[in-house]
VOVEX-717151 format. One line per 10 residues: number of its first residue (from 1); their letters; for each residue z, y, x of C-alpha. Coordinates in steps of 0.001 Angstrom, whole numbers, plus 524288, in hexadecimal, padded with zeros to 5 digits. Example, Ala and Ser with C-alpha at 12.3 -4.5 7.8 and 13.67 -1.06 7.14 Angstrom:
2
1 = as = 81E78:7EE6C:8300C | 81BE4:7FBDC:83566
//
This chain:
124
1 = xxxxxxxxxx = B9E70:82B5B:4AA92 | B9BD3:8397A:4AA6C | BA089:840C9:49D95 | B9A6E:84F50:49E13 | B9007:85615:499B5 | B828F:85197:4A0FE | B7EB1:85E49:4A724 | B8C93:86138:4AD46 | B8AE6:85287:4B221 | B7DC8:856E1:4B7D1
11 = xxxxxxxxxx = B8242:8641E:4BDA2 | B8CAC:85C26:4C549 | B819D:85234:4CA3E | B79BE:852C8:4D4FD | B6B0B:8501F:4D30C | B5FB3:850E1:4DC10 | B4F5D:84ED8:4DCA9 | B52C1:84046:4D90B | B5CAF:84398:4CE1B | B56AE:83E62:4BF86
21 = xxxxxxxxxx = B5DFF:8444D:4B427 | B59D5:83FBA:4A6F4 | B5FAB:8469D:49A0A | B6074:83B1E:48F3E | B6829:84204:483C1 | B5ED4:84AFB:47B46 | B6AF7:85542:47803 | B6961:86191:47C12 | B7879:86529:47EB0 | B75C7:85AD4:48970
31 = xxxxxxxxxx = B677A:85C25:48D50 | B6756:86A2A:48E95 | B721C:86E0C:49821 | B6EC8:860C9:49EB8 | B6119:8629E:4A166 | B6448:8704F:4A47C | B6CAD:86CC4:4AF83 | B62AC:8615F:4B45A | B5679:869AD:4B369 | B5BAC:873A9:4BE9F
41 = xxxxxxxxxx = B5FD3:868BE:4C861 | B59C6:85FEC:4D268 | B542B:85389:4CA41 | B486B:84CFE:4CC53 | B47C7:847DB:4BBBC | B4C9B:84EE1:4AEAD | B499E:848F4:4A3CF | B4EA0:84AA8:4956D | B4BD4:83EFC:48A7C | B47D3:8464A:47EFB
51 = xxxxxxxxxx = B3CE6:848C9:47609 | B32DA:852DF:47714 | B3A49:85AB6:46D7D | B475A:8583F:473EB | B408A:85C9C:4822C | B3A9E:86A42:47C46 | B4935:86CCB:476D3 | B4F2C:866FA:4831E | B44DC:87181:48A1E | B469E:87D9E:48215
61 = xxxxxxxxxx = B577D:87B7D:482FA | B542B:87A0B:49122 | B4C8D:884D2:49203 | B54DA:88D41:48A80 | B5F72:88946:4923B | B58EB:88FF4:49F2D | B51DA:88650:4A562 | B459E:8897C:4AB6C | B36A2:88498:4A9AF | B383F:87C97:4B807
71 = xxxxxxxxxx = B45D8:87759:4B3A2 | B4008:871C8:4A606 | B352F:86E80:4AC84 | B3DB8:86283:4B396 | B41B9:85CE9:4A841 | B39B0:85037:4A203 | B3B7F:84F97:494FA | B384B:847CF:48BAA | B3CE7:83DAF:4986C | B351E:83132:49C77
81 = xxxxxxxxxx = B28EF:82AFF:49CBA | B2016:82946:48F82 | B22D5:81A66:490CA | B2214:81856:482B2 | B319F:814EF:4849E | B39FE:81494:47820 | B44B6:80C37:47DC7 | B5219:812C6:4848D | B4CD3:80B1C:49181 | B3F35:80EE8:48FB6
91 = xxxxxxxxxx = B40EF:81BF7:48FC8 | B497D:81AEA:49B00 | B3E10:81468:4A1AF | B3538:81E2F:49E7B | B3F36:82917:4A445 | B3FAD:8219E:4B0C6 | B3174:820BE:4B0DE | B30A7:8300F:4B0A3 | B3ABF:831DE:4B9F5 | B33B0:828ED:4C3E0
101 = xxxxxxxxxx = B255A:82EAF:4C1AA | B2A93:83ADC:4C34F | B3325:8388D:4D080 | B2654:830B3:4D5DB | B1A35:8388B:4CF9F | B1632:82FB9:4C6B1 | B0F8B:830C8:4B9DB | B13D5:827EE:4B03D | B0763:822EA:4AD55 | B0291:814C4:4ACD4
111 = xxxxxxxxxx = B0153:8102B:4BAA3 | AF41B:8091A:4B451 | AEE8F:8165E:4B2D5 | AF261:81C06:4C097 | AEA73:81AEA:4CCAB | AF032:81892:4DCCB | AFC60:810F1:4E033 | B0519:80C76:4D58F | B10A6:80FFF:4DECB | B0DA8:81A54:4E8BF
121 = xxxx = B15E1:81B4A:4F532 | B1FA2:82673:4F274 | B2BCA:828C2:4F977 | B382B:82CFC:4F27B
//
């Protein structure tokens, strides 16, 4: 159990190009310093549940706050995949979906509307 606030926790952690740091709590006293902290490291996915209104306040605090155009630029928000989700585990679906379309390239469309090889070689 860790018991501190979640940025310190991050500034003591170690991420890298693999490192996926999702912000699930829609309060700024925690979103901002957090996402502040996370948007000028190593990290290959930030994302921040919120609504469209929550993400242009999340923004402008950020913004306010110092961070640059390339630094907000990392962060996806509203997070996931327009899966239609409404369920806790279908949203979490539909923020794994984004994080793996974005680590391999893909689009997150149908693959009935795609053309070529439904799995591509890639290496990792």
């Amino acid at each position: 159990m860790v018991a501190q606030w979640p940025h310190r926790y991050l500034r003591d952690t170690d991420t890298d190009a693999r490192t996926v740091i999702c912000v699930l709590t829609h309060d700024p006293k925690f979103d901002v310093p957090l996402l502040q902290e996370a948007l000028r490291r190593p990290a290959a996915y930030i994302g921040a549940m919120g609504s469209r209104r929550t993400h242009a306040d999340r923004a402008q605090r950020l913004a306010e706050a110092g961070l640059t155009e390339h630094e907000l630029s990392r962060l996806r928000s509203p997070v996931g995949l327009d899966l239609g989700a409404r369920t806790p585990e279908e949203v979490a679906v539909s923020v794994a979906a984004e994080i793996v379309a974005l680590r391999w390239g893909g689009s997150g469309a149908p693959l009935t509307t795609t053309e070529g090889a439904v799995h591509p070689h890639r290496s990792s």
